[in-house]
MDAnalysis code that builds the backbone (N, CA, C; Angstrom):
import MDAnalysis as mda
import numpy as np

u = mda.Universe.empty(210, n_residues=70, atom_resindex=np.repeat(np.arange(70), 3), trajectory=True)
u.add_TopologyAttr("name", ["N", "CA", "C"] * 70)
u.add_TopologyAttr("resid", np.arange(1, 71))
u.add_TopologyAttr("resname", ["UNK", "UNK", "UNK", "UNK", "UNK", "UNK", "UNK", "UNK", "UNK", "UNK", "UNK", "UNK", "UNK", "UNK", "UNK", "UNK", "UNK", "UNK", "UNK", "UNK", "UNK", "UNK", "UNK", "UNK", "UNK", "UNK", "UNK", "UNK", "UNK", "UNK", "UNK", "UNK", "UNK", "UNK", "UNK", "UNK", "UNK", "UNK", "UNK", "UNK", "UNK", "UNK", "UNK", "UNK", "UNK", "UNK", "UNK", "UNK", "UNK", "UNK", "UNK", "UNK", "UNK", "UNK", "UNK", "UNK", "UNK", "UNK", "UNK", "UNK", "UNK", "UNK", "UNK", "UNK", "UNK", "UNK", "UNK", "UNK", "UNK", "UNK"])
u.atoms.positions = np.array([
    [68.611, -74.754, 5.481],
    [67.968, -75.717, 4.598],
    [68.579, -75.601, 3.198],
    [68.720, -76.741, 2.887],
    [69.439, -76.719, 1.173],
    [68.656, -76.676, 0.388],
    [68.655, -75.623, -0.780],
    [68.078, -75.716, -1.704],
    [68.139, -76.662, -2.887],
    [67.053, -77.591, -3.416],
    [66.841, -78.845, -4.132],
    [66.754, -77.987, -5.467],
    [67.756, -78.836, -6.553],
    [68.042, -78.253, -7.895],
    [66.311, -79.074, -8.835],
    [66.042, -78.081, -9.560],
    [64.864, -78.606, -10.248],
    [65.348, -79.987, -11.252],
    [64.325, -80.807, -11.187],
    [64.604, -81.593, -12.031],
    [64.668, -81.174, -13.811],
    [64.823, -82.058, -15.100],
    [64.396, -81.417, -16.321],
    [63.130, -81.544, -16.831],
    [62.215, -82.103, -15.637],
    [60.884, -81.881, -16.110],
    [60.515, -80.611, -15.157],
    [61.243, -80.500, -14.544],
    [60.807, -79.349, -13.012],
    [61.193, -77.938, -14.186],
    [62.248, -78.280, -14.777],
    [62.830, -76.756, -15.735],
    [62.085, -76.645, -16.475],
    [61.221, -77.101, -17.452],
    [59.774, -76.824, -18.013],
    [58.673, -76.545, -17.566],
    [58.554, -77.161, -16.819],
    [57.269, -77.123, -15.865],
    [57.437, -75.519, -14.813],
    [58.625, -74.611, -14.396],
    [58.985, -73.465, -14.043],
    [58.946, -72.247, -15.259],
    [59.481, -72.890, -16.299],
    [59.766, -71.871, -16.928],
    [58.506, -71.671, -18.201],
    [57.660, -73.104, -17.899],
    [56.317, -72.765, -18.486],
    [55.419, -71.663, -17.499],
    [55.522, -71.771, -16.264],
    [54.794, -71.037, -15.221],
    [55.130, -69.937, -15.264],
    [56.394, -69.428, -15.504],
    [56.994, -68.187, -15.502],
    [56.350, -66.942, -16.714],
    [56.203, -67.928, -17.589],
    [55.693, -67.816, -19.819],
    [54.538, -67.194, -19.247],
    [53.797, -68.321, -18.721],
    [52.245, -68.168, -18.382],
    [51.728, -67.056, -16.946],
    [52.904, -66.556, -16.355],
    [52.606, -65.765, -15.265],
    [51.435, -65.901, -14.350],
    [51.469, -67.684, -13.776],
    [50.548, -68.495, -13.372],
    [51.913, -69.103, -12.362],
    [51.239, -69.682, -11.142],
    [52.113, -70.017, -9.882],
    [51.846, -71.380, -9.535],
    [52.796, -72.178, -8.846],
    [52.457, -73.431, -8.845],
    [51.320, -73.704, -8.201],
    [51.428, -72.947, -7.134],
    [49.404, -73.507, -6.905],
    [48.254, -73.347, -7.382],
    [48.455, -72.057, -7.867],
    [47.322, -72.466, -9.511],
    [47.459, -73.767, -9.986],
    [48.321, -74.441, -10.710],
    [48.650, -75.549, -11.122],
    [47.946, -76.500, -10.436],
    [48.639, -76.832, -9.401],
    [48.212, -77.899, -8.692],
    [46.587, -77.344, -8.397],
    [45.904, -76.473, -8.111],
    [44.245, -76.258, -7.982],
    [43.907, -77.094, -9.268],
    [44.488, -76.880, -10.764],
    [43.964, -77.183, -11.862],
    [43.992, -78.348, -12.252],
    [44.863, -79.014, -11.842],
    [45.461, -80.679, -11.771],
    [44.823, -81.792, -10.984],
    [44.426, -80.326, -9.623],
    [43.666, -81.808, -8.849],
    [44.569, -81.791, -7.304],
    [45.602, -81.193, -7.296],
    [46.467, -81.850, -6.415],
    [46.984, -80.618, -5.626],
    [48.228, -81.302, -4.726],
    [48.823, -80.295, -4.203],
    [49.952, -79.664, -4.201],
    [50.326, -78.227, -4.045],
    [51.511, -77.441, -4.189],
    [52.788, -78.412, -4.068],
    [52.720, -78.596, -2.872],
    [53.946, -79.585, -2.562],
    [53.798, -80.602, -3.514],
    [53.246, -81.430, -3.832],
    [53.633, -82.613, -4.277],
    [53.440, -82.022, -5.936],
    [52.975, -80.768, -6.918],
    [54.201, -80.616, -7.426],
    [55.214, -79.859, -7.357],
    [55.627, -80.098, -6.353],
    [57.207, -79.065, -6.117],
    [58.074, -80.413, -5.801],
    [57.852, -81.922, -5.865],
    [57.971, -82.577, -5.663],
    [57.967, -83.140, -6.876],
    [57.102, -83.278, -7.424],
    [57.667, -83.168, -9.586],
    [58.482, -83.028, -9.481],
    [58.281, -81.549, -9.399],
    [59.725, -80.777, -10.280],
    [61.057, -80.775, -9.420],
    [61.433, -81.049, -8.575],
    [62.673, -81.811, -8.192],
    [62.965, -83.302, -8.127],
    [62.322, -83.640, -8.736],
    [62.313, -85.456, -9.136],
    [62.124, -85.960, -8.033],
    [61.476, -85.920, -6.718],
    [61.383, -86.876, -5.828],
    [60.002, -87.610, -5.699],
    [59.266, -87.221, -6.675],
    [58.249, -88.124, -7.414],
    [57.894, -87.838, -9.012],
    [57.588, -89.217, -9.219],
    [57.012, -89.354, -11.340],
    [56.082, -88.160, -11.583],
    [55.440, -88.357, -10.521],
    [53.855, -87.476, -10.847],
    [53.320, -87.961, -12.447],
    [53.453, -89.430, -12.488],
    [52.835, -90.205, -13.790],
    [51.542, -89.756, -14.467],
    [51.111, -90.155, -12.825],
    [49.481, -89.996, -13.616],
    [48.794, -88.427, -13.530],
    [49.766, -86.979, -13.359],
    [49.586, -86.127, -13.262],
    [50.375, -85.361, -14.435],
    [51.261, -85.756, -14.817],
    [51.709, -85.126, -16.399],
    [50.692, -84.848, -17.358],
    [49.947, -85.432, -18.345],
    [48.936, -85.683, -18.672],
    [48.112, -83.722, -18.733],
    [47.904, -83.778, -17.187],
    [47.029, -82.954, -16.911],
    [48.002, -81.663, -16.650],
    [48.801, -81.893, -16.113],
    [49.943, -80.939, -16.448],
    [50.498, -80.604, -17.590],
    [50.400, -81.146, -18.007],
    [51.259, -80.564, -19.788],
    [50.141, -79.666, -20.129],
    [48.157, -80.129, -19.908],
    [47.555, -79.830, -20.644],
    [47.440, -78.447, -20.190],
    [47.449, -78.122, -18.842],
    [47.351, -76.981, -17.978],
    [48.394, -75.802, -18.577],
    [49.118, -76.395, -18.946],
    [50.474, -75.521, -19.410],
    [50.564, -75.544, -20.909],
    [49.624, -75.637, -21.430],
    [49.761, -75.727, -23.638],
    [50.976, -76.636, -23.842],
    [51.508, -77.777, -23.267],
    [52.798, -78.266, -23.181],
    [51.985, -79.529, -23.933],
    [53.017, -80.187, -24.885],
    [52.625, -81.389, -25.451],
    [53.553, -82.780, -24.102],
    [52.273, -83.228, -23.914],
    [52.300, -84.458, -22.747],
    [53.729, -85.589, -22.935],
    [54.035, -85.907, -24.477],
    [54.942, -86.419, -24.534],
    [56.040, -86.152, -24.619],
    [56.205, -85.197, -25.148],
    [57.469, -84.213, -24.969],
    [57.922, -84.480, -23.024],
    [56.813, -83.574, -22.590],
    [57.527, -84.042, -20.821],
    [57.744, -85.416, -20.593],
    [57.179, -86.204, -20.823],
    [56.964, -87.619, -20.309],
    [58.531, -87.996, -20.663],
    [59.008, -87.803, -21.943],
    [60.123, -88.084, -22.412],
    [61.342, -87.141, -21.530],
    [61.002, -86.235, -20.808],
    [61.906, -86.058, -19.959],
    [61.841, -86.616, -18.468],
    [60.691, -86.757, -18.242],
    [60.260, -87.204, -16.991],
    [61.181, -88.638, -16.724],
])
């Protein structure tokens, strides 16, 4: 299986998790949603629009800052 390169919202969104020594499924519990679909963010094979928002907030991340990479 090939490994999928993170997107540049996926490289924030990792290396905020990493800061915070918090795992993506924490995340996704806190967001609402599921592991996969954001591991699916963060390799760009979905917006996860209406989940940034709540993600940035989860992570002390300012929402527009990602959005603008998203």
């Amino acid at each position: 299986m090939k490994k999928r390169k993170l997107s540049p919202v996926g490289v924030i969104i990792k290396k905020r998790l990493i800061e915070m020594g918090k795992t993506q499924y924490q995340l996704a519990a806190e967001v609402g949603t599921s592991s996969n679909y954001i591991y699916l963010i963060m390799i760009g094979e979905r917006s996860g629009r209406s989940f940034i928002p709540k993600i940035a907030q989860a992570l002390g991340l300012d929402s527009n800052e990602i959005s603008k990479t998203a």
